[in-house]
TIVO-2410 file (N, C-alpha, C; in nm, 3 decimals):
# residues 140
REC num residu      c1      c2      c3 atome chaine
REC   1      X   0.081  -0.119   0.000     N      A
REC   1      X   0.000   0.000   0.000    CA      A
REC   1      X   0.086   0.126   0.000     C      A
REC   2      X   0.229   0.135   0.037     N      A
REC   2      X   0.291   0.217   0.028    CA      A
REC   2      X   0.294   0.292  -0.094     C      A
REC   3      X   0.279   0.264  -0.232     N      A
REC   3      X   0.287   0.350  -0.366    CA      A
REC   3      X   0.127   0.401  -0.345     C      A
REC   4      X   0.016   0.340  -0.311     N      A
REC   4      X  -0.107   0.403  -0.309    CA      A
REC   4      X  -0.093   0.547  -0.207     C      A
REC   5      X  -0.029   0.544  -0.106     N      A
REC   5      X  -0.042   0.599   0.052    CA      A
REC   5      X   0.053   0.711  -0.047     C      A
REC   6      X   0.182   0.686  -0.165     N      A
REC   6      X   0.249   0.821  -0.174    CA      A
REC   6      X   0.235   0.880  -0.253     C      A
REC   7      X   0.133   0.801  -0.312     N      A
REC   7      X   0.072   0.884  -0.518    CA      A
REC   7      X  -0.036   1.021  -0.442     C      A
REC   8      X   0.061   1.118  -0.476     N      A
REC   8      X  -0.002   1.275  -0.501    CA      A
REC   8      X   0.054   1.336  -0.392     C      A
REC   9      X   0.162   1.293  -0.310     N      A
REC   9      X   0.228   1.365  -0.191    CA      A
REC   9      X   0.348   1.409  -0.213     C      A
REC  10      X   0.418   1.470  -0.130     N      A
REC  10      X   0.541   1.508  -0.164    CA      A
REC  10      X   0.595   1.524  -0.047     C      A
REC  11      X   0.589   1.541   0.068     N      A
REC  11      X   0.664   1.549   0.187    CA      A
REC  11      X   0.669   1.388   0.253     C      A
REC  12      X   0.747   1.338   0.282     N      A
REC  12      X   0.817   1.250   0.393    CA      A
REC  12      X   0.717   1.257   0.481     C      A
REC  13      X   0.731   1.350   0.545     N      A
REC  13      X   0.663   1.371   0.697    CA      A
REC  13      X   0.487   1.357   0.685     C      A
REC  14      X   0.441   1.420   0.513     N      A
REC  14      X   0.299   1.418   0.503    CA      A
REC  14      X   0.269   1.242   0.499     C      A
REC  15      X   0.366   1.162   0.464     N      A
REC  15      X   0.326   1.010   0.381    CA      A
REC  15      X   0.333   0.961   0.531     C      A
REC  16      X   0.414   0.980   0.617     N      A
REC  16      X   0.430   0.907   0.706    CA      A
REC  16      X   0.269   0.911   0.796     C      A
REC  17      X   0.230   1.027   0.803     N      A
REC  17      X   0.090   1.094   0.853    CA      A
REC  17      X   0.021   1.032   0.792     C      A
REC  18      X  -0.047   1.059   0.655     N      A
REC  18      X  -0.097   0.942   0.619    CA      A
REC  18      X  -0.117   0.833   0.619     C      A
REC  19      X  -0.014   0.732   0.646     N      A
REC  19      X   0.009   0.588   0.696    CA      A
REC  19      X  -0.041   0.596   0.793     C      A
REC  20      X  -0.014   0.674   0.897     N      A
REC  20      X  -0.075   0.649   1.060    CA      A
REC  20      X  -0.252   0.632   0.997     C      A
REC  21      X  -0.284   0.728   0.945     N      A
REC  21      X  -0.411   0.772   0.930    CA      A
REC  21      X  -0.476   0.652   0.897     C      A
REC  22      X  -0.372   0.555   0.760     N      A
REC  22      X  -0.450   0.438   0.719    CA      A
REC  22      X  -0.447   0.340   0.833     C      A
REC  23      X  -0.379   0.314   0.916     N      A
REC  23      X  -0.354   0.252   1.033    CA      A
REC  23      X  -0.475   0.224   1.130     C      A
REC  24      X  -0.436   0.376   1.143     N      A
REC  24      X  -0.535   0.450   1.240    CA      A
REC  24      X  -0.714   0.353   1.214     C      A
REC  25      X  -0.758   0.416   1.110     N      A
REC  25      X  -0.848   0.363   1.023    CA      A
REC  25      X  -0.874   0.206   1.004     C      A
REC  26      X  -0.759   0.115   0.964     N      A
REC  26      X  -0.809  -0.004   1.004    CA      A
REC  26      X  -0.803  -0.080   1.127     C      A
REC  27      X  -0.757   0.013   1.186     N      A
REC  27      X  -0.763  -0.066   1.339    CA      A
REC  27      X  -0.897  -0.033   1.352     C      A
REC  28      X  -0.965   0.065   1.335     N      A
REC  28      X  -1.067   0.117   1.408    CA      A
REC  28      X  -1.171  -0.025   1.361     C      A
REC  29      X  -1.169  -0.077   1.228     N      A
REC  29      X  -1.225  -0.118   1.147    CA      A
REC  29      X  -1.190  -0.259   1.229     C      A
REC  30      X  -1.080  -0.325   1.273     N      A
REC  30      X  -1.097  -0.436   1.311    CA      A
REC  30      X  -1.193  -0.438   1.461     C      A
REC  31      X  -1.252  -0.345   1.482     N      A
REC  31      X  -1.295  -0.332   1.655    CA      A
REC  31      X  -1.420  -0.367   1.608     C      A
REC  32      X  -1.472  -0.369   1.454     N      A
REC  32      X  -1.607  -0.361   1.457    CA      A
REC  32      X  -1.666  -0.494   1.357     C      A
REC  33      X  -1.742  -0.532   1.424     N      A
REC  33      X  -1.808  -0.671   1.398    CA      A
REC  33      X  -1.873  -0.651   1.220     C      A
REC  34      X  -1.920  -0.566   1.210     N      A
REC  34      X  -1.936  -0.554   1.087    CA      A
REC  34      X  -1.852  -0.561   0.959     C      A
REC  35      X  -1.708  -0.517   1.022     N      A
REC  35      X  -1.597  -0.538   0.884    CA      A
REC  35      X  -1.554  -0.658   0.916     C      A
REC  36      X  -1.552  -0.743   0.982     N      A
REC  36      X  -1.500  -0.894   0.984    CA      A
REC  36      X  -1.566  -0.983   0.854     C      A
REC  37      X  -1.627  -0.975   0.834     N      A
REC  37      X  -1.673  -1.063   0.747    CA      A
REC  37      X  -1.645  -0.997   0.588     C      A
REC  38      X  -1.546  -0.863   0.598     N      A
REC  38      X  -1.545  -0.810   0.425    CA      A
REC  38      X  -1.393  -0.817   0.361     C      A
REC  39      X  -1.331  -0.853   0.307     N      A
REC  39      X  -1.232  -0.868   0.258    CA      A
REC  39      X  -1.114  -0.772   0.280     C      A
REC  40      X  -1.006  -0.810   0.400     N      A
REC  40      X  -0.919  -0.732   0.396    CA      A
REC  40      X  -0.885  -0.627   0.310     C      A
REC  41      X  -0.867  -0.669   0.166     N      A
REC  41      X  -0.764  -0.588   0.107    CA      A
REC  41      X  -0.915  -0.501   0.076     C      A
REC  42      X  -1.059  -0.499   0.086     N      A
REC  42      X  -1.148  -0.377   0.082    CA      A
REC  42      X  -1.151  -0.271   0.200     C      A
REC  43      X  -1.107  -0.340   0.286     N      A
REC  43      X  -1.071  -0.210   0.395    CA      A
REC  43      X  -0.999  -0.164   0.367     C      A
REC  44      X  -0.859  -0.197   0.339     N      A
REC  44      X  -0.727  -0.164   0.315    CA      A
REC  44      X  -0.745  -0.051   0.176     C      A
REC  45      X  -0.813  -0.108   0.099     N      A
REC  45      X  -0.855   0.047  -0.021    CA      A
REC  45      X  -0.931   0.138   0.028     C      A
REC  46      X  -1.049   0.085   0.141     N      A
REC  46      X  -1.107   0.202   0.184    CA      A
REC  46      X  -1.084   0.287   0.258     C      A
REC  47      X  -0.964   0.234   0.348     N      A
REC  47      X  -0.881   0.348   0.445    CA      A
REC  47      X  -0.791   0.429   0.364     C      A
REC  48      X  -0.731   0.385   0.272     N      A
REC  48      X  -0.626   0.449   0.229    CA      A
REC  48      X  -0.754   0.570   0.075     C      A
REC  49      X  -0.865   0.497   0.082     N      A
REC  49      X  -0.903   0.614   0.008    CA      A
REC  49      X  -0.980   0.724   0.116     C      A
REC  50      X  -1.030   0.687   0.240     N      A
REC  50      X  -1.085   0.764   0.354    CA      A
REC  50      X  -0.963   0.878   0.374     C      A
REC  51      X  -0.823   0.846   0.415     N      A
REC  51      X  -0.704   0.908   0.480    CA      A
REC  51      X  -0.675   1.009   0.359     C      A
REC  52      X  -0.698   0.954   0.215     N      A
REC  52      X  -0.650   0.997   0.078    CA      A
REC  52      X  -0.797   1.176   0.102     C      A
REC  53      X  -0.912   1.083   0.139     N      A
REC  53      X  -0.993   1.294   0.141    CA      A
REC  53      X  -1.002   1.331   0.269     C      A
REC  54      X  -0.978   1.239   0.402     N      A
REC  54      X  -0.980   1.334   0.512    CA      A
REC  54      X  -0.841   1.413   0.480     C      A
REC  55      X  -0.739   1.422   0.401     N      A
REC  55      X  -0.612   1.487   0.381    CA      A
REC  55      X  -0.628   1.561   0.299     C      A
REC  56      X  -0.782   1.573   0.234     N      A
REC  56      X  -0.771   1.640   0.037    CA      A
REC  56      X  -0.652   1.598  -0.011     C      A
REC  57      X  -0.619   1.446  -0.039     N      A
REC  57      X  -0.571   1.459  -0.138    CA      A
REC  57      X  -0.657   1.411  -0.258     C      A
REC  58      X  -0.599   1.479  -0.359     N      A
REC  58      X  -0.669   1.443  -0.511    CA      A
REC  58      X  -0.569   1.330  -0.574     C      A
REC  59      X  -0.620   1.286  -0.724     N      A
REC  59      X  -0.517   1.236  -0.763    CA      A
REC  59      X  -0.437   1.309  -0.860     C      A
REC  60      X  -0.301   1.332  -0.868     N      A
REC  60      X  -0.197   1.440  -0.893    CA      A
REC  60      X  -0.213   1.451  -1.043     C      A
REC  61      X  -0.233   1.346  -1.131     N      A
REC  61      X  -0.216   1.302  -1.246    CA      A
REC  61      X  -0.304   1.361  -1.322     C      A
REC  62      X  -0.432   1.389  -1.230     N      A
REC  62      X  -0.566   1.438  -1.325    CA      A
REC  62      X  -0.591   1.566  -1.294     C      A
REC  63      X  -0.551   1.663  -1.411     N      A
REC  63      X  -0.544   1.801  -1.385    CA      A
REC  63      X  -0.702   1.876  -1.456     C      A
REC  64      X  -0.822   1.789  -1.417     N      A
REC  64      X  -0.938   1.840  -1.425    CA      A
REC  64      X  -1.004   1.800  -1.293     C      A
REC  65      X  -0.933   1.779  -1.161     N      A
REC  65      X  -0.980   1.780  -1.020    CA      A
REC  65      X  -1.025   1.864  -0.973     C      A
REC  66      X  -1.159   1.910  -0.908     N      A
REC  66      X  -1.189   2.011  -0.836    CA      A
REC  66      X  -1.202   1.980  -0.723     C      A
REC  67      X  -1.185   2.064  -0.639     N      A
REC  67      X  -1.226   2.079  -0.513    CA      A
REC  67      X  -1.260   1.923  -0.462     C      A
REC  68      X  -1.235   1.886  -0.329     N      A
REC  68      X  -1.367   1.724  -0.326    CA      A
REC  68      X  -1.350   1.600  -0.396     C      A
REC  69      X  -1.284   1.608  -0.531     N      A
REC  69      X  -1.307   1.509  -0.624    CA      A
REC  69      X  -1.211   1.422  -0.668     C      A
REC  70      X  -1.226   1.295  -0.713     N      A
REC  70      X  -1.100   1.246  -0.729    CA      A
REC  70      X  -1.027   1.171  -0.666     C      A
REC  71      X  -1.067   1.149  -0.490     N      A
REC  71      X  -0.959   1.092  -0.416    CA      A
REC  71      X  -0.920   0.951  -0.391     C      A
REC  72      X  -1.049   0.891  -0.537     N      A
REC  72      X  -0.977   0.769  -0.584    CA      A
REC  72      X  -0.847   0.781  -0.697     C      A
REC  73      X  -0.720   0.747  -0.658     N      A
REC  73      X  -0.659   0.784  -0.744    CA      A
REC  73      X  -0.599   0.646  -0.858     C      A
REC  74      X  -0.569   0.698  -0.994     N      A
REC  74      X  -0.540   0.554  -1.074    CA      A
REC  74      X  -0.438   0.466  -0.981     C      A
REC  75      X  -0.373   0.553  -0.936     N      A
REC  75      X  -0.258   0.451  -0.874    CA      A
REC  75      X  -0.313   0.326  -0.769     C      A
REC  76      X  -0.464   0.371  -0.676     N      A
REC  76      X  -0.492   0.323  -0.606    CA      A
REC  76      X  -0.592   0.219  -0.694     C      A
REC  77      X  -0.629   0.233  -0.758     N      A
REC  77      X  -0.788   0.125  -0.865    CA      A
REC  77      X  -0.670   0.037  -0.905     C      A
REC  78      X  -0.499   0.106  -0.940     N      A
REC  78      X  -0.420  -0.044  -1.008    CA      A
REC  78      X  -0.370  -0.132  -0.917     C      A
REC  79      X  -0.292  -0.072  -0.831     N      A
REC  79      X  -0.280  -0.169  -0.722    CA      A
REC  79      X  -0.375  -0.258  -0.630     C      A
REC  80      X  -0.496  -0.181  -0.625     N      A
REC  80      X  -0.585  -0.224  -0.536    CA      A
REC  80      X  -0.677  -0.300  -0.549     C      A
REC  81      X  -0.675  -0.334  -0.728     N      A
REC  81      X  -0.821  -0.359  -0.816    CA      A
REC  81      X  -0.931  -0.353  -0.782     C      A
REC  82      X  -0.973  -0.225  -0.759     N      A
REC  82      X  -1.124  -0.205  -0.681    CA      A
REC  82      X  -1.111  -0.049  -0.738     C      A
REC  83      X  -1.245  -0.047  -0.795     N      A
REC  83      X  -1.274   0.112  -0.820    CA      A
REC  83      X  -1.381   0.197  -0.771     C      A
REC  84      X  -1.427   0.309  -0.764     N      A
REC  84      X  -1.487   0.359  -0.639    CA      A
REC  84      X  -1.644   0.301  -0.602     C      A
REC  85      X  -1.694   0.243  -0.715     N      A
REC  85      X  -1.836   0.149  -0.674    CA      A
REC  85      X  -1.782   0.085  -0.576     C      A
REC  86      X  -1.690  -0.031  -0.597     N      A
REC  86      X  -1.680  -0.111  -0.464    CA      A
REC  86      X  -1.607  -0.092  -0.355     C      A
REC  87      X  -1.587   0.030  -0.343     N      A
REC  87      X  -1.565   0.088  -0.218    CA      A
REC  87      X  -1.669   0.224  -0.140     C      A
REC  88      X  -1.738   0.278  -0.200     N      A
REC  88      X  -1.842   0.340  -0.162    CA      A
REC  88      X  -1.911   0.288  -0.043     C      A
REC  89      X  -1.970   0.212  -0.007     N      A
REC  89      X  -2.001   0.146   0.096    CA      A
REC  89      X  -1.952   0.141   0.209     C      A
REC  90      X  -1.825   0.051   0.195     N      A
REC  90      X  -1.738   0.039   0.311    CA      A
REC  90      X  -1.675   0.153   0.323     C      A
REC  91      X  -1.619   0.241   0.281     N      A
REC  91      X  -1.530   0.370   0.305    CA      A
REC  91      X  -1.665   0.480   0.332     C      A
REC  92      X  -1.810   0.452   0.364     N      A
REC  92      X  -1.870   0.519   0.414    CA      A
REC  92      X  -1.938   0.474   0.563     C      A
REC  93      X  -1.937   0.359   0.573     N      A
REC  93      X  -1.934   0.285   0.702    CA      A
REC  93      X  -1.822   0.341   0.791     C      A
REC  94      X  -1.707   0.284   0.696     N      A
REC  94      X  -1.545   0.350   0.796    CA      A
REC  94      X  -1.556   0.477   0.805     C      A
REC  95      X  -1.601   0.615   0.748     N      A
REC  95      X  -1.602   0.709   0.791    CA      A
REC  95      X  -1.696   0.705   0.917     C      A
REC  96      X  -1.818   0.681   0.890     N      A
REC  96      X  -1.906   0.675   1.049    CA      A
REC  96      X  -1.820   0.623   1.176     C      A
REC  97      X  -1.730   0.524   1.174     N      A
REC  97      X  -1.657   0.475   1.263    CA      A
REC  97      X  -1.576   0.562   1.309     C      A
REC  98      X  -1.472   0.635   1.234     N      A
REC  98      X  -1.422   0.746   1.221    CA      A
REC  98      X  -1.484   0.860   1.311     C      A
REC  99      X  -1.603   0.894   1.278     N      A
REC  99      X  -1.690   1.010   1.354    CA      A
REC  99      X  -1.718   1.000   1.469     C      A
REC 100      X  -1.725   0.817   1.531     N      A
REC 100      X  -1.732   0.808   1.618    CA      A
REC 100      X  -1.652   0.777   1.740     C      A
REC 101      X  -1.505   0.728   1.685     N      A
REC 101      X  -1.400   0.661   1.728    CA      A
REC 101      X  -1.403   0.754   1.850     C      A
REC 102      X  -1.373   0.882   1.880     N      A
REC 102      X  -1.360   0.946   2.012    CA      A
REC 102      X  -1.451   0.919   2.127     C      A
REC 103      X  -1.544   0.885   2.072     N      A
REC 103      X  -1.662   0.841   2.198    CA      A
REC 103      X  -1.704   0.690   2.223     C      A
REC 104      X  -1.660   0.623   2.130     N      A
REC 104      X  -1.625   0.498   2.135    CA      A
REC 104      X  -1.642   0.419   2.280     C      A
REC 105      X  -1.714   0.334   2.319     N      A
REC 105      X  -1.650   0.273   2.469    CA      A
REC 105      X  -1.534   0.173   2.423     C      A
REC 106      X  -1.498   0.139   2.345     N      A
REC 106      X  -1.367   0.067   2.278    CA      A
REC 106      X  -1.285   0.205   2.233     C      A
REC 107      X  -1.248   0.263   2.285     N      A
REC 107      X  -1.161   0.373   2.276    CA      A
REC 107      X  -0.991   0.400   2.262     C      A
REC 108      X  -0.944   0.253   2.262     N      A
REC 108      X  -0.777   0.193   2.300    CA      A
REC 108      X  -0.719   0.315   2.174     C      A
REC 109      X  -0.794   0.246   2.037     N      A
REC 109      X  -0.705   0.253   1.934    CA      A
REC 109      X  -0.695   0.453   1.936     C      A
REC 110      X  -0.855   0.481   1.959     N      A
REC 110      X  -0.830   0.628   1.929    CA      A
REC 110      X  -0.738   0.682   2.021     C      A
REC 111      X  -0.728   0.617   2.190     N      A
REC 111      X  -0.616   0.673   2.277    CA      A
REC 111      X  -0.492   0.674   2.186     C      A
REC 112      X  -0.478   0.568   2.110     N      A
REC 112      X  -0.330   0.534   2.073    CA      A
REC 112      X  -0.276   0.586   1.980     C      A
REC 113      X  -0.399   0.655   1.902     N      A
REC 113      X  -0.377   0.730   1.742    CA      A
REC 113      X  -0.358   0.875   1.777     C      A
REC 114      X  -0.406   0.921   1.887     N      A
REC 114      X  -0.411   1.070   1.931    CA      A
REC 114      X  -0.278   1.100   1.989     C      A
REC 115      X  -0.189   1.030   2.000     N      A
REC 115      X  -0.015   1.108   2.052    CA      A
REC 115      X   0.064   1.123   1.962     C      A
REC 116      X   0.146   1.188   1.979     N      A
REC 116      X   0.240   1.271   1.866    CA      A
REC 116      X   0.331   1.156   1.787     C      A
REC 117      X   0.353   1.069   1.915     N      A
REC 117      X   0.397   0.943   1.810    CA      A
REC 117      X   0.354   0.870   1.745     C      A
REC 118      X   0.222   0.898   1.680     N      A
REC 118      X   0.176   0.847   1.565    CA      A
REC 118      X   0.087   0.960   1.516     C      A
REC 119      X   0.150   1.069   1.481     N      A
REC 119      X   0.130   1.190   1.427    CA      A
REC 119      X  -0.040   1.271   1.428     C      A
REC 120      X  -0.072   1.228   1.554     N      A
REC 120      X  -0.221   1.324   1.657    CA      A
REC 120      X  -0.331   1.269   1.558     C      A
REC 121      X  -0.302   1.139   1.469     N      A
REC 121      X  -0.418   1.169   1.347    CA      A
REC 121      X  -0.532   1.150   1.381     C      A
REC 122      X  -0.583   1.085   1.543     N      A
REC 122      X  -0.705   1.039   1.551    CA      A
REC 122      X  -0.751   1.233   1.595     C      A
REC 123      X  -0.707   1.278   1.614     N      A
REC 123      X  -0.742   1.440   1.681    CA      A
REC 123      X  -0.772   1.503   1.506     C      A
REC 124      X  -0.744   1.463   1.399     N      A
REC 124      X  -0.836   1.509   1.292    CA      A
REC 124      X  -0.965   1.484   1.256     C      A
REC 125      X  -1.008   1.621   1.196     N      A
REC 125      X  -1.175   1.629   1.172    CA      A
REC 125      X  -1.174   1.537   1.045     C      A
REC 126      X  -1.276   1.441   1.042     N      A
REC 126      X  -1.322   1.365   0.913    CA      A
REC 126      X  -1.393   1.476   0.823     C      A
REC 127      X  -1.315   1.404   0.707     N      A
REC 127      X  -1.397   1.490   0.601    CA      A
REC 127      X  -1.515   1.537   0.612     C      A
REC 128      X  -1.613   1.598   0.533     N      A
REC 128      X  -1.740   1.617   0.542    CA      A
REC 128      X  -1.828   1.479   0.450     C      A
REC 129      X  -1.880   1.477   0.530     N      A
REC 129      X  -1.981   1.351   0.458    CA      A
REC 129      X  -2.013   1.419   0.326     C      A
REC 130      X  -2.109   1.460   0.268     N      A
REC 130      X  -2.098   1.522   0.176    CA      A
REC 130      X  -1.996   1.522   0.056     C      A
REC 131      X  -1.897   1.584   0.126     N      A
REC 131      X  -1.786   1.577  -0.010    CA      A
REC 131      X  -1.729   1.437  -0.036     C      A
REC 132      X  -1.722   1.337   0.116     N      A
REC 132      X  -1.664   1.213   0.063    CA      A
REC 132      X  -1.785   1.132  -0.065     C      A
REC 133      X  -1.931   1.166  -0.006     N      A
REC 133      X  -2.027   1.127  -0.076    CA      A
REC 133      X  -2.006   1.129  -0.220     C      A
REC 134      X  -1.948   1.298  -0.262     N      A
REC 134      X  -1.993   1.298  -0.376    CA      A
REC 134      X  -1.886   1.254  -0.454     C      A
REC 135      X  -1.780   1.257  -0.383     N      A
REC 135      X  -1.599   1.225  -0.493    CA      A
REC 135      X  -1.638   1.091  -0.562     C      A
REC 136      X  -1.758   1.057  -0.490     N      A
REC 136      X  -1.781   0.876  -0.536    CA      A
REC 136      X  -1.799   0.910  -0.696     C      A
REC 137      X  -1.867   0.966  -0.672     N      A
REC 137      X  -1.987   1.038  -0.825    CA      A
REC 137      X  -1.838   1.053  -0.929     C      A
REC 138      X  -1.752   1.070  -0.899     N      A
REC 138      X  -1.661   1.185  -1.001    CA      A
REC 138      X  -1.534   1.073  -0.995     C      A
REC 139      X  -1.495   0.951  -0.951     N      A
REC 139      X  -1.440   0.900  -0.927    CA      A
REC 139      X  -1.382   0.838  -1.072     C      A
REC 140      X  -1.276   0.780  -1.093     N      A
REC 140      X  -1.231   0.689  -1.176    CA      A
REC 140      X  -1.329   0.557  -1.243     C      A
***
């Protein structure tokens, strides 16, 4: 997942953040009875496309991105073979998890994601529902 996590970044320090973020994200995802039964490597695209717009990133390659859109990127549909239909679902489930992770009574992972040594990512605001909604629409 590392070439997915660095397609459209450019800082060291931003990729490493990101990683936590995808981390972050499937841990949250193993706490919950509902993603057990869905195919690893579909979480694994849906975090890394969740972390890809809670960060705005777009994909770098496509220079008709606006605002919101895009944050399925080619790099991620080749490695990942999944394109944004079959991740829509689950990467909107994992955001709800996301929204809720701070209040959580299973709260370990968000304690563990919120210190500086794994770069404060659970202390970021999730995207807006909305915009993750619609990037689906505009997606690859």
């Amino acid at each position: 997942m590392g070439y997915i996590i660095e397609d459209g970044t450019s800082h060291s320090n931003r990729n490493s953040t990101i990683a936590f973020m995808v981390d972050y994200l499937m841990e949250i995802a193993l706490l919950s009875h509902e993603f057990s039964q869905i195919e690893p490597s579909r979480v694994a695209a849906a975090a890394v496309y969740l972390a890809r717009a809670t960060f705005g990133i777009c994909d770098a390659s496509d220079a008709t991105n606006q605002a919101g859109q895009g944050f399925f990127s080619r790099t991620l549909k080749f490695y990942s073979g999944y394109d944004g239909a079959d991740l829509k679902e689950i990467t909107m489930e994992l955001y709800e998890l996301h929204k809720k992770s701070q209040s959580a009574i299973l709260k370990s992972v968000y304690d563990k994601f919120k210190t500086e040594k794994f770069g404060l990512v659970a202390l970021r605001i999730p995207v807006e529902k909305e915009l993750l909604s619609e990037s689906f629409d505009s997606s690859i």
